[in-house]
VOLUM-23681 format. One line per field, with one value per residue (C-alpha): y, z, x. Coordinates in Angstrom, 3 decimals, m for minus. Example, Ala and Ser with C-alpha at 12.3 -4.5 7.8 and 13.67 -1.06 7.14 Angstrom:
% VOLUM-23681
north m4.500 / m1.060
up 7.800 / 7.140
east 12.300 / 13.670
This chain:
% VOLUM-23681
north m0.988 / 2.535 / 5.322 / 6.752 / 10.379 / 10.544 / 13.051 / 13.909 / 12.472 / 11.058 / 12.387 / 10.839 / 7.196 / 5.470 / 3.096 / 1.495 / 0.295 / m2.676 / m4.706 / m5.025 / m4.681 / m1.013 / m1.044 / m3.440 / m1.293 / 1.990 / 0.153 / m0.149 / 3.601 / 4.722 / 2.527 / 4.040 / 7.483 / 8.664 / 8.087 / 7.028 / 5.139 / 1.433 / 0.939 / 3.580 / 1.998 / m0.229 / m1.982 / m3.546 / m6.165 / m8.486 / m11.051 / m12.191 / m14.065 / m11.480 / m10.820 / m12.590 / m9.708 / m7.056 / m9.316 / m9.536 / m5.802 / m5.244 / m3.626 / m4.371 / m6.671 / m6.145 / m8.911 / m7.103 / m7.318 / m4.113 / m0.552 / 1.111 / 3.996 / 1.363 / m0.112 / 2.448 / 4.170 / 0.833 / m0.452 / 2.670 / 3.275 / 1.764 / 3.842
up m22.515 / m22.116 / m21.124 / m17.750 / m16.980 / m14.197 / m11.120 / m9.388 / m8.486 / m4.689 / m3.543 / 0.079 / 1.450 / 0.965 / 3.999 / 3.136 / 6.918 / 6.025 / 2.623 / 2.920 / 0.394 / 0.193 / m0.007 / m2.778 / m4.586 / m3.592 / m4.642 / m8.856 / m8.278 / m7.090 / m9.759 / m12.714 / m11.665 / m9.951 / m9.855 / m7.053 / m6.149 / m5.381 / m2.860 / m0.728 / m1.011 / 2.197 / 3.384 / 7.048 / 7.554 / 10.062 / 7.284 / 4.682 / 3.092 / m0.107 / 0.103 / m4.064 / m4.956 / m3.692 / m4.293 / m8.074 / m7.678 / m5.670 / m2.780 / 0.118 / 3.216 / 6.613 / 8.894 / 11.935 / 13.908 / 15.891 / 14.908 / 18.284 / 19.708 / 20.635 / 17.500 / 14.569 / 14.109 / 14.062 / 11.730 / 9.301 / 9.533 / 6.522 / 4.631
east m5.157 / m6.894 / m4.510 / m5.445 / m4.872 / m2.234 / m3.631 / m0.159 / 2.426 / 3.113 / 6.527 / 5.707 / 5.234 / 2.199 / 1.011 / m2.396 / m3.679 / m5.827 / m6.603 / m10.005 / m12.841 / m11.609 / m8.066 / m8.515 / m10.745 / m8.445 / m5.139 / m6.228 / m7.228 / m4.202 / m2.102 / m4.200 / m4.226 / m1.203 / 3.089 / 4.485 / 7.521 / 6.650 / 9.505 / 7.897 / 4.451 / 3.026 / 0.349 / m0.384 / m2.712 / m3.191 / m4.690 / m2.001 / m5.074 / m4.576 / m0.705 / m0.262 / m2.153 / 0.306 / 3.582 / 2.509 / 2.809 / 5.750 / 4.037 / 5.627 / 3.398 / 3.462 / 1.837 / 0.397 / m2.416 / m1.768 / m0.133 / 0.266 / 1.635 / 4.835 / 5.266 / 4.447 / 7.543 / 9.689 / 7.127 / 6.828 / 11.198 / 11.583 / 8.902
């Protein structure tokens, strides 16, 4: 496997809002190129259609339709 050059280094949470075409092509980008703490990593989606490919990774799901003003900071807590 080719060594990839590691950008930075995210200190911060990481909440991915949707797993579309693009966050499927942004999560192998992120992975190759910078460190960041997988327990802090996120991704809402109101599809779970995709979900093996972030469990084989140990990013953690959220099944929602909806973030809202009313529900964000319950959701995102445990970032």
């Amino acid at each position: 496997m080719p060594h990839w050059r590691r950008h930075a280094r995210i200190t911060g949470p990481i909440v991915m809002i949707g797993f579309g075409s693009i966050g499927k092509g942004t999560l192998p980008l992120i992975e190759r190129h910078f460190d960041y703490d997988k327990d802090r990593f996120i991704v809402i989606d109101p599809d779970g259609s995709d979900r093996k490919l972030l469990d084989e990774r140990g990013i953690r799901f959220v099944h929602l339709a909806i973030l809202t003003p009313e529900n964000y900071r319950e959701t995102l807590a445990s970032c």
